[in-house]
C-alpha positions as a Python dict, from the first residue, in 0.01 Angstrom:
ca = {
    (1, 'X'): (0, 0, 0),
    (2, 'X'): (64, 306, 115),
    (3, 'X'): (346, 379, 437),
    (4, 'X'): (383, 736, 640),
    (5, 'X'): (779, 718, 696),
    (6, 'X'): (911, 1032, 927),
    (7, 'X'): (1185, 1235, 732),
    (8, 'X'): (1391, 1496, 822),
    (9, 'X'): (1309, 1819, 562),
    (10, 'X'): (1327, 1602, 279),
    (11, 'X'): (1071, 1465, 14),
    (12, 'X'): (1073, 1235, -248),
    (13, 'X'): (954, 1348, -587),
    (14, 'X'): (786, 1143, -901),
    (15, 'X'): (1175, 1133, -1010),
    (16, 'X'): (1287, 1007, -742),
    (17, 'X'): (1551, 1347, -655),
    (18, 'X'): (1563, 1452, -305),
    (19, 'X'): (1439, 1845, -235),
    (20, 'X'): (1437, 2047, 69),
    (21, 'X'): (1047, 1947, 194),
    (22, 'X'): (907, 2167, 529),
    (23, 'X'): (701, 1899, 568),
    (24, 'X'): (780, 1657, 879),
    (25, 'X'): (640, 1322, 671),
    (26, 'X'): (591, 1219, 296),
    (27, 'X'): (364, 966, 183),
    (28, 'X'): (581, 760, -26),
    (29, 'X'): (342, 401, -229),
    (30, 'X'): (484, 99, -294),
    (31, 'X'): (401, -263, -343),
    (32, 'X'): (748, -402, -188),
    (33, 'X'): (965, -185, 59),
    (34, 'X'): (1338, -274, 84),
    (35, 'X'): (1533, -108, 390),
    (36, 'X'): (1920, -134, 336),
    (37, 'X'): (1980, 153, 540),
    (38, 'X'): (2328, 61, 691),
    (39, 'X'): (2492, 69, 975),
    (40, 'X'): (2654, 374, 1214),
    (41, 'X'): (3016, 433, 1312),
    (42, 'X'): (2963, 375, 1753),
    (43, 'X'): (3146, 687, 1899),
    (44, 'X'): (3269, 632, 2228),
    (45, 'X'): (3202, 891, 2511),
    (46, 'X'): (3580, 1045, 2529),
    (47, 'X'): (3590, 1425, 2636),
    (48, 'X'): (3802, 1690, 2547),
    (49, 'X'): (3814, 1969, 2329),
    (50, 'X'): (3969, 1758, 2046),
    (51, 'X'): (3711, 1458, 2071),
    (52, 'X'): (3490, 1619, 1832),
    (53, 'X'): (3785, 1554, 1605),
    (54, 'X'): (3794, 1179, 1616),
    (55, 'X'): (3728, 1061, 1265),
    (56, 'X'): (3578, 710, 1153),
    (57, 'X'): (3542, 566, 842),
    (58, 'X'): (3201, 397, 734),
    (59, 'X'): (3163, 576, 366),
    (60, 'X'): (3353, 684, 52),
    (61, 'X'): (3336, 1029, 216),
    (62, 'X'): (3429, 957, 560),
    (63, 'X'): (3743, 767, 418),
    (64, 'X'): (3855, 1071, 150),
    (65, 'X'): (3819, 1296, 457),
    (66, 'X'): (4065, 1033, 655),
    (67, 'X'): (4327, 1040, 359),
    (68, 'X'): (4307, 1484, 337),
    (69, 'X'): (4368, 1450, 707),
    (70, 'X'): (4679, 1269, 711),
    (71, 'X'): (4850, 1463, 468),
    (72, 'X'): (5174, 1606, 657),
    (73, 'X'): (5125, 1401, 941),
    (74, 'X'): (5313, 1090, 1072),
    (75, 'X'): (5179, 1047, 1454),
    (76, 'X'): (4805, 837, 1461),
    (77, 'X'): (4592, 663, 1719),
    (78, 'X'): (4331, 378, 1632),
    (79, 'X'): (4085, 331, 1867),
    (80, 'X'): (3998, -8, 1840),
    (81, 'X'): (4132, -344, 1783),
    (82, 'X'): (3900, -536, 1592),
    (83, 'X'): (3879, -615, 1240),
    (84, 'X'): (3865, -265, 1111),
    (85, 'X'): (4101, -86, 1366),
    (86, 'X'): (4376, -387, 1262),
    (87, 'X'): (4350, -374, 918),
    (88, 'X'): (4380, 53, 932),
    (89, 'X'): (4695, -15, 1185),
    (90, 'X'): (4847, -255, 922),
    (91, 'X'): (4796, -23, 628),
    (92, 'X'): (4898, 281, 832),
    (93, 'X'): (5230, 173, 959),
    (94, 'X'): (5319, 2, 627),
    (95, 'X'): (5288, 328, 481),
    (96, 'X'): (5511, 529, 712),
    (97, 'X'): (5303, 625, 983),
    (98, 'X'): (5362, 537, 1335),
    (99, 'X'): (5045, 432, 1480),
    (100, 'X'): (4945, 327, 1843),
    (101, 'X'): (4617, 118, 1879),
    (102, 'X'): (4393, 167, 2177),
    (103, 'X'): (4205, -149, 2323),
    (104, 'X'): (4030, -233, 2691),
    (105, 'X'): (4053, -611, 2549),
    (106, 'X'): (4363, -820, 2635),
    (107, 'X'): (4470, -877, 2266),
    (108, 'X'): (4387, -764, 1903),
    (109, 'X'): (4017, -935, 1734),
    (110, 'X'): (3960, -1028, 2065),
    (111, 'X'): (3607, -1108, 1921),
    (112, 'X'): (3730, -1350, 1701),
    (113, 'X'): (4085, -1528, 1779),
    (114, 'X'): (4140, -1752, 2065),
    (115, 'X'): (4494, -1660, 2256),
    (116, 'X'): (4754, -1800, 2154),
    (117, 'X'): (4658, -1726, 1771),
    (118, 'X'): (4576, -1328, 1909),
    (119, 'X'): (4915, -1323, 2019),
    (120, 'X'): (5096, -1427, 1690),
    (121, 'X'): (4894, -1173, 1508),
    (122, 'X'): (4997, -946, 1723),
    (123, 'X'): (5374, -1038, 1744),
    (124, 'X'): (5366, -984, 1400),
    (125, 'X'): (5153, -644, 1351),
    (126, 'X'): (5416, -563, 1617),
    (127, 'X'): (5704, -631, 1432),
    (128, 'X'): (5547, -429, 1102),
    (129, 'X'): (5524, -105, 1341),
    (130, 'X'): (5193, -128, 1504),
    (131, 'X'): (5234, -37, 1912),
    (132, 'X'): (4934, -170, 2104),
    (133, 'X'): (4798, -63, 2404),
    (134, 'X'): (4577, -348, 2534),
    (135, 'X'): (4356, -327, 2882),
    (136, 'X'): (4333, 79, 2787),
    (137, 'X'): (4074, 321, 2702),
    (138, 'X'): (4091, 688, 2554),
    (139, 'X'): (3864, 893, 2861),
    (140, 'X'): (4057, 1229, 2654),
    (141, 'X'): (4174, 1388, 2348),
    (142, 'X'): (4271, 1752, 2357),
    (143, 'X'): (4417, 1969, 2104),
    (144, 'X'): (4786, 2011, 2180),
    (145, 'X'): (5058, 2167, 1963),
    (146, 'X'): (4863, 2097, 1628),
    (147, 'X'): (4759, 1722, 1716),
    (148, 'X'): (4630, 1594, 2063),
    (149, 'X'): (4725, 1482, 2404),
    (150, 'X'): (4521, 1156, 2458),
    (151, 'X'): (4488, 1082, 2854),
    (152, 'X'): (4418, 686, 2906),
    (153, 'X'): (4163, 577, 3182),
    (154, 'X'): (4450, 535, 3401),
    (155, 'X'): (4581, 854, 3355),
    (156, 'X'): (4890, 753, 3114),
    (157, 'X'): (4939, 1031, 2816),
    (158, 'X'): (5004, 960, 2468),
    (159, 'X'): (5047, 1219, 2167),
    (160, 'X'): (4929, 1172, 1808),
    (161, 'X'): (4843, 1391, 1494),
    (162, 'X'): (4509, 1193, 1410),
    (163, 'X'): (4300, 976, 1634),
    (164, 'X'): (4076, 758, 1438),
    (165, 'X'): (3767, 553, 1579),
    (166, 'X'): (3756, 187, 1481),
    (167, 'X'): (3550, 51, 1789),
    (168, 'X'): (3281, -117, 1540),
    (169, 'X'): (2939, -33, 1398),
    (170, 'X'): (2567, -26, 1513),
    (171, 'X'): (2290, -156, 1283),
    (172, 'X'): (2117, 151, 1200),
    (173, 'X'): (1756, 114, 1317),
    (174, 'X'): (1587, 453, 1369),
    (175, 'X'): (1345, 497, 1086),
    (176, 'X'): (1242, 141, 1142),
    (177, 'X'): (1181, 194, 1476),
    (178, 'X'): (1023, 520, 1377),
    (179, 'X'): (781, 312, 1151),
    (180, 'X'): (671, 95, 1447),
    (181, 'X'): (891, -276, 1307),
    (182, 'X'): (1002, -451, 1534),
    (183, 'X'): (1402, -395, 1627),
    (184, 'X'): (1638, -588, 1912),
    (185, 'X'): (2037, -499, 1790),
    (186, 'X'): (1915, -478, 1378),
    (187, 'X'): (1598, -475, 1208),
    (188, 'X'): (1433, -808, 1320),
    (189, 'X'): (1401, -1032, 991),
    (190, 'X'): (1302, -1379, 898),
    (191, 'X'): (1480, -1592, 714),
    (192, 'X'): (1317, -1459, 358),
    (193, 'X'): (1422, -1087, 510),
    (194, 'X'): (1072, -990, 579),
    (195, 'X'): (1015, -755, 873),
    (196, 'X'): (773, -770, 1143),
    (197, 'X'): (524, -529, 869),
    (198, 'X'): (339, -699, 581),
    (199, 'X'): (584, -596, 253),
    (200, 'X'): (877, -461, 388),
    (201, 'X'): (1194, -627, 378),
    (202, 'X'): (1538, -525, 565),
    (203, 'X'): (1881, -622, 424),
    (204, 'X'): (2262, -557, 484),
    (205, 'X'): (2418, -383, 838),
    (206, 'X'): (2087, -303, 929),
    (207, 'X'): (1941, -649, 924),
    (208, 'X'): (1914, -909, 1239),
    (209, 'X'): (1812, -1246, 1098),
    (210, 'X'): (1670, -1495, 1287),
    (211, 'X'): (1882, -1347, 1629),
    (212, 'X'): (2195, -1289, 1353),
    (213, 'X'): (2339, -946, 1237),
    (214, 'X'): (2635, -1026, 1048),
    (215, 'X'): (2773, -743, 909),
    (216, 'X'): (3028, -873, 665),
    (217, 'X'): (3015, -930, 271),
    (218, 'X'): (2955, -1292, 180),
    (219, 'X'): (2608, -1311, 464),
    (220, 'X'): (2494, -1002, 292),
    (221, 'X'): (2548, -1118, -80),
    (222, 'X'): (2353, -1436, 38),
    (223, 'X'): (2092, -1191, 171),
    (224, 'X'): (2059, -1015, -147),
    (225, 'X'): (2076, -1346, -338),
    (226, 'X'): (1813, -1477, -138),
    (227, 'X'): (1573, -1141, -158),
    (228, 'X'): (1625, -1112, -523),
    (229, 'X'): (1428, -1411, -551),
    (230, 'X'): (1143, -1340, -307),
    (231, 'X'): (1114, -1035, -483),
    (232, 'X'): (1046, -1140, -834),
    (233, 'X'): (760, -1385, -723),
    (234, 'X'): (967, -1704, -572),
    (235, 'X'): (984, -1686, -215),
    (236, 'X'): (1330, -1764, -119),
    (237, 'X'): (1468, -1824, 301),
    (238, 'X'): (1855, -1736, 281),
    (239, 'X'): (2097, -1984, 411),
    (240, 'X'): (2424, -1884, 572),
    (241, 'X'): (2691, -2135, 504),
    (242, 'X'): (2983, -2122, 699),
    (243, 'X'): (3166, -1833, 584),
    (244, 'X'): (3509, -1761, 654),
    (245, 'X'): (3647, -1403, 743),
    (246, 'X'): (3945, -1290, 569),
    (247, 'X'): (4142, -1022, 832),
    (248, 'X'): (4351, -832, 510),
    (249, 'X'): (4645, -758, 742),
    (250, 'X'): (4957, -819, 465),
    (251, 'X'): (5174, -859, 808),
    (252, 'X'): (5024, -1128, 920),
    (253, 'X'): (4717, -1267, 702),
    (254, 'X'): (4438, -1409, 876),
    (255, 'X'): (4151, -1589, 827),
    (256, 'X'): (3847, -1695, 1076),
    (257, 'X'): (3523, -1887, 1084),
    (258, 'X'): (3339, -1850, 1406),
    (259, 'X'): (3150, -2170, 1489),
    (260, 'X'): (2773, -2137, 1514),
    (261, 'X'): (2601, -1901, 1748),
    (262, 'X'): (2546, -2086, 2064),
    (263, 'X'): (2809, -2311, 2032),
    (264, 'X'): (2985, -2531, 2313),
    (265, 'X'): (3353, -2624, 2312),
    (266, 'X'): (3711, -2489, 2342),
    (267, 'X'): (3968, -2388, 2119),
    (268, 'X'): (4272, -2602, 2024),
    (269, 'X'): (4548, -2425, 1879),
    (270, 'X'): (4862, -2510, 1744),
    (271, 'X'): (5155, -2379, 1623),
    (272, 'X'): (5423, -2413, 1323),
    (273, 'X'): (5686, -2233, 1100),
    (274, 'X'): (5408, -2120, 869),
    (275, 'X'): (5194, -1996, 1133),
    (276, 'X'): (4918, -2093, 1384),
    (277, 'X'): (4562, -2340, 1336),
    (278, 'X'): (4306, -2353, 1562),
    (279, 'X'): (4039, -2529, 1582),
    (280, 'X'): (3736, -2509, 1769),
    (281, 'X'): (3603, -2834, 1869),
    (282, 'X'): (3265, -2958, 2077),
    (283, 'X'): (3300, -3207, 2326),
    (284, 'X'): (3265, -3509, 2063),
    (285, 'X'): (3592, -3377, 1880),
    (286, 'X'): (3331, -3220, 1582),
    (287, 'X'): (3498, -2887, 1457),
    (288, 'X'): (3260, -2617, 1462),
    (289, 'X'): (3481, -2349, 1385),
    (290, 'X'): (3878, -2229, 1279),
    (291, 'X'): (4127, -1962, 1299),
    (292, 'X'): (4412, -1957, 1071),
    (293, 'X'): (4738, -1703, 1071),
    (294, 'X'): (5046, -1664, 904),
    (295, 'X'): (5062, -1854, 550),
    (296, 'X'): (4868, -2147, 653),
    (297, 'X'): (4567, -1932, 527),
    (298, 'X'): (4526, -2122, 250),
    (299, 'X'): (4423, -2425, 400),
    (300, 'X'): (4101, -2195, 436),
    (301, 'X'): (3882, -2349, 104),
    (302, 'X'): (3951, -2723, 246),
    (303, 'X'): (3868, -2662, 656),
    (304, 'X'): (3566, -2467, 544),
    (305, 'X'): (3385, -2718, 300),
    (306, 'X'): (3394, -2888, 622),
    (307, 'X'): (3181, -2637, 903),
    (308, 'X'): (2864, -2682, 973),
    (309, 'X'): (2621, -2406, 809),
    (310, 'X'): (2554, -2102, 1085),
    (311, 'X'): (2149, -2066, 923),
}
């Protein structure tokens, strides 16, 4: 089989090295096709003069630029107060630096911790040096007295030496939507990680499968698992257990397991001197899902043998 893929001035040679090509495509033959093309950094739409500035992290690159840039500086701003944007504040502010975090949610994962569990973790990132800033976005960043004057949406000012983006990632989906596949959030994919096109397979960030883009380790080492397989001649559908997500925050260690996409229920949450369980039950008392903080993470192996798979 042979696929027409558009590049960007580069071609692929017989040894597989990439060289400047003024060509606009390159016929590239295969028998099996493999996209594992990642995910992007999502920028948010802040003006100013210093919002070209705004670093993120989402390579080995990106993240020695982040380390050259805080050299001599003690003053940053996380946009962002999910998983990534937590676990930078954590590290950050145990290191010295005194680092406000940026969020138009009402608490930190607000994606993935019911309330009263949010606000222990936050309590506690609070108490390690992390200042949040919740119902408030960045609308500025300017270049002011060798750092920047962030304005809020409500006007409020802030100062910091280094504002870094941690609002989340976007499956990346151009050249697949280039190629004509079909694409909703990720690169639509069945359960054996074949794409809409005869051959071609799409795994990691950049994969949706069956309505699920999951971009965290263990789904996409049972991806890979799974397409190994169906690769080498034994067609293989990959199963998602349920697979708990470890939030490394050493201030206040956290683990969750979202129940099922499309679950019903409510949250039950309870606290103690080790920290706070929650549980997310339907309305037969079944738990679908948990959230653990503080030490009573490692009750983590025995509540998940118990969830329901998500796939």
């Amino acid at each position: 089989m042979v696929a027409r893929w558009p590049t960007r001035n580069w071609c692929w040679r017989s040894a597989h090295k990439r060289s400047a090509c003024p060509s606009k495509a390159t016929a590239l033959a295969y028998a099996q096709l493999v996209l594992a093309v990642g995910a992007q950094a999502i920028r948010l739409p802040v003006e100013g003069d210093g919002a070209a500035e705004i670093l993120s992290v989402n390579s080995l690159s990106d993240y020695a630029r982040l380390r050259e840039r805080l050299e001599g500086r003690r003053r940053v701003a996380i946009l962002g107060a999910g998983l990534v944007g937590c676990e930078f504040a954590n590290d950050l502010a145990g290191a010295g630096f005194r680092v406000q975090v940026f969020d138009i949610a009402p608490q930190p994962l607000g994606r993935l911790l019911p309330a009263a569990t949010a606000d222990y973790f936050r309590r506690r990132l609070e108490a390690a040096g992390v200042r949040f800033h919740f119902g408030a976005s960045v609308a500025r960043a300017d270049k002011y007295g060798g750092g920047y004057r962030l304005t809020g949406s409500g006007g409020a000012s802030y100062e910091a030496d280094l504002v870094l983006s941690a609002v989340g990632l976007k499956p990346e989906i151009a050249l697949a939507q280039a190629a004509g596949l079909a694409v909703a959030r990720g690169i639509v994919a069945d359960r054996q990680l074949a794409t809409s096109a005869a051959d071609i397979f799409a795994v990691g960030d950049c994969a949706e499968v069956c309505g699920l883009n999951l971009p965290f380790v263990m789904p996409i080492m049972q991806q890979a698992r799974a397409l190994a397989k169906t690769l080498a001649g034994t067609p293989c559908a990959v199963r998602y257990p349920a697979m708990p997500v470890a939030v490394k925050t050493p201030a206040c260690p956290a683990v969750v397991c979202p129940p099922p996409a499309g679950a019903t229920g409510e949250w039950r949450e309870e606290s103690s001197a080790d920290g706070m369980r929650a549980r997310f039950e339907n309305s037969s008392g079944q738990v679908l899902g948990f959230a653990l903080a503080g030490n009573v993470v490692a009750e983590k192996q025995a509540l998940a043998a118990a969830m329901p798979a998500w796939l």
